[in-house]
Steps between C-alpha positions, in 0.01 A plus 500: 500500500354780246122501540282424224119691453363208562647445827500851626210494792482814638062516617387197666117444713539239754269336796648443818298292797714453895445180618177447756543451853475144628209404707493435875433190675240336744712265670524346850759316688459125449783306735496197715431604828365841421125433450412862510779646306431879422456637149865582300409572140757679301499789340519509110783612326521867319476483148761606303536842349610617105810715498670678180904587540702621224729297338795626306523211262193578333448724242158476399165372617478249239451202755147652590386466094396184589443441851265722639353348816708485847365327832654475803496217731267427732521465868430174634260358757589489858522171669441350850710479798551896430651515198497800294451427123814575270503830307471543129812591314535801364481583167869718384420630127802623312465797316764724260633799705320782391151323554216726620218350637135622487116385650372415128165639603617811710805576310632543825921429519546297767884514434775593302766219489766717368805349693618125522351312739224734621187324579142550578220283598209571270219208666511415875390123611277438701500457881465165633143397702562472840463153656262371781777548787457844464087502580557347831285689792424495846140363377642337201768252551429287175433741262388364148610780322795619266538783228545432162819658334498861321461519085850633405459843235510425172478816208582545137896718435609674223891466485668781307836461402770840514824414359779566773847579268761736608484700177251536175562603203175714424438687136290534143446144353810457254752738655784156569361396856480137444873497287612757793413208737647190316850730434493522871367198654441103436150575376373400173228730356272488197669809293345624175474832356098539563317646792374319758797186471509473856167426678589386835779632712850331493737440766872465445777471785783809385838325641765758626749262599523210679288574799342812381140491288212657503161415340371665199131563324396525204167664507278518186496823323286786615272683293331828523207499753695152656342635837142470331554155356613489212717301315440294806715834659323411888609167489836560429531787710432295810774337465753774467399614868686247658833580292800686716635666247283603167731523167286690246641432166456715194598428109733839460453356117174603479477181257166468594396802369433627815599834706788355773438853713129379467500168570680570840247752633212251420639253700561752774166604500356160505709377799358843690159393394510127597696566874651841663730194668577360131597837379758591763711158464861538408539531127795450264423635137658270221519593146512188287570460121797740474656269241253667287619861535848625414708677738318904459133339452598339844640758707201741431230274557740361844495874618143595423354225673706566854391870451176396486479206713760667758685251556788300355440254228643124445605491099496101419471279201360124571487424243917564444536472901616826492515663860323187656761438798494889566132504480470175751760600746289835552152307548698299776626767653144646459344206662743491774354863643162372427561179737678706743144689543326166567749341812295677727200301393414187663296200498266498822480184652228248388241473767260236457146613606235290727292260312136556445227533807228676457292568764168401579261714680278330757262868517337454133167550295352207255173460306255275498298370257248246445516221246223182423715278737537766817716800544826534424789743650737672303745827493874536418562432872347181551672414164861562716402350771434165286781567348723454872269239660340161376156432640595179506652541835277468808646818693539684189140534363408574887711774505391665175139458614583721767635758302235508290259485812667750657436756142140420537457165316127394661385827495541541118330173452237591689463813356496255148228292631689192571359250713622203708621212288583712178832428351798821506760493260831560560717477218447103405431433867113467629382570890165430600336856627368506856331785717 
């Protein structure tokens, strides 16, 4: 399907969140005949993480335009009689191949998903709260205590799309790209004798025979100081870096009005000043329009232009289809050495990281400070270790009492003037203060 601008995606910002952790459970054993039974709360489930993979029937990001937001599942609550909650499923996000993926806020690439099927996890769930089975002591054989699960990563991407094609056709604006690409391919492009016709790239599969092709691009023409910006230049020069094969096209006509010799060391030198790895791609040279020159006109512009450009030059017509099945039985053969250079690569093996558990220190400063109803604790670390424990439980707000006992807790209040019977704050919790 040709691509319209309106549909061409390339820039997208999305938000991510993993799935949180399920909580543990307080449970006991409740059976006929087992009076005492001991505790066996579950574990929750992980929750589940948000993974991109490349997906070589897309083309563009276009299905991001509209949905920006992406949530994993969340892991579920553990149960009694030991059983573990069930993780949250994982959230698979198709991208186009050619998708690199960056922290929005950093502008840190976390990955570039230049092969089919590559994949990378860009938001971990959370781990699942441990249950009260595992709080059992030698002093504490009914503990009333569980964790609650992990908060899974969430963070804002920026998806940038690099067209992957095996060749593009790369050139001034108006020099016959887009009617070089519909006389070789099934594409259909805008064509019309003004700059600038084609504004987004266009992709057209060149058929060699029956079970030979190879995919073609149409990139929008360059200008002079492309690698700066303009004419939108930067834009379109991202895209040519993931073409095999580069086929710079020039109008031997000079119908333009424009110096051919010229015109092909500008584009040159803007490929060397966008990418040392852009400029050293495999090049064919095509000179286009020779319908409009008669035989002498032709063979002296043909031979000044491999003098200069050292190297052999393709002589076509699309618009007469004059040379076309030379010209794309040379960019196969042209993307066949270029492939040949990639079989080493590989695609390393997905490996799916461990969910979210951050750990919580028990050796920790807080603050203290007093407020009309009593004196109320606070730091980041008491904040995590609400954030893993529910007061609620018996054994848990004993145990976090200790902890903060143990990193001076009474002294500080003393030191604050607190006397028996004031109120301390803990997050929404109250204790009464005694000496």
């Amino acid at each position: 399907m040709f691509l319209q601008r309106e549909d061409f995606v390339d820039k997208v910002r999305i938000f991510v969140k993993a799935g949180d952790g399920g909580d543990g459970v307080v449970s006991f054993r409740r059976e006929k005949y087992v009076p005492k039974g001991g505790p066996d709360g579950g574990d929750g489930g992980d929750g589940g993480f948000v993974i991109l993979r490349a997906n070589l029937n897309l083309s563009t990001l276009l299905n991001f335009k509209h949905q920006k937001k992406f949530v994993a599942e969340d892991g579920q609550n553990g149960k009694g009689k030991k059983q573990s909650g069930k993780s949250g499923k994982d959230l698979i996000i198709d991208v186009p191949v050619g998708t690199v993926v960056k922290d929005a806020e950093s502008g840190e690439i976390l990955a570039d998903l230049d092969k089919p099927g590559m994949m990378v996890c860009v938001a971990r769930g959370g781990k699942g709260g441990r249950g009260n089975l595992h709080f059992t002591t030698s002093v504490l054989r009914a503990p009333r205590i569980a964790e609650k699960g992990d908060e899974g990563e969430s963070r804002w991407l920026e998806l940038e799309l690099k067209l992957l094609a095996d060749a593009g056709l790369i050139g001034f604006p108006n020099v016959g790209k887009s009617s070089l690409i519909a006389a070789m391919s099934n594409a259909k492009p805008k064509i019309a004798d003004y700059p600038f016709t084609t504004l987004i790239p266009n992709l057209g599969v060149v058929k060699i025979d029956q079970t030979h092709e190879f995919l073609l691009a149409d990139i929008p023409g360059l200008i002079e100081k492309a690698s700066e910006g303009a004419g939108l230049g930067n834009l379109f020069l991202r895209h040519i870096e993931r073409c095999g094969v580069l086929v710079h096209v020039v109008d031997i006509s000079c119908s333009e009005g424009r110096d051919f010799l010229k015109d092909y060391d500008t584009i040159i030198d803007e490929l060397h000043k966008y990418s040392q790895k852009l400029s050293e791609k495999p090049q064919i040279l095509v000179a286009n329009k020779i319908d409009l020159l008669d035989e002498k006109q032709l063979q002296e512009r043909i031979s000044a232009l491999e003098k200069h450009a050292n190297q052999k030059v393709y002589p076509v017509s699309a618009l007469l289809r004059l040379n076309i099945e030379v010209l794309k039985k040379r960019i196969f053969e042209m993307v066949g050495k270029s492939k040949l250079s990639l079989e080493k690569e590989f695609i390393p093996a997905f490996e799916k990281p461990k969910p979210v558990h951050r750990k919580i220190e028990e050796k920790f400063d807080f603050q203290i400070r007093k407020t009309t109803d009593g004196y109320e604790i606070y730091s980041q670390q008491v904040e995590n270790w609400l954030s893993r424990y529910s007061l609620d439980q018996r054994d848990a707000v004993a145990r976090f009492l200790e902890i903060l006992e143990k990193n001076g807790l009474s002294e500080k209040l003393r030191e604050m003037g607190a006397k028996d019977g004031d109120t301390v704050w803990i997050g929404n919790h109250s204790f009464e203060y005694r000496e």
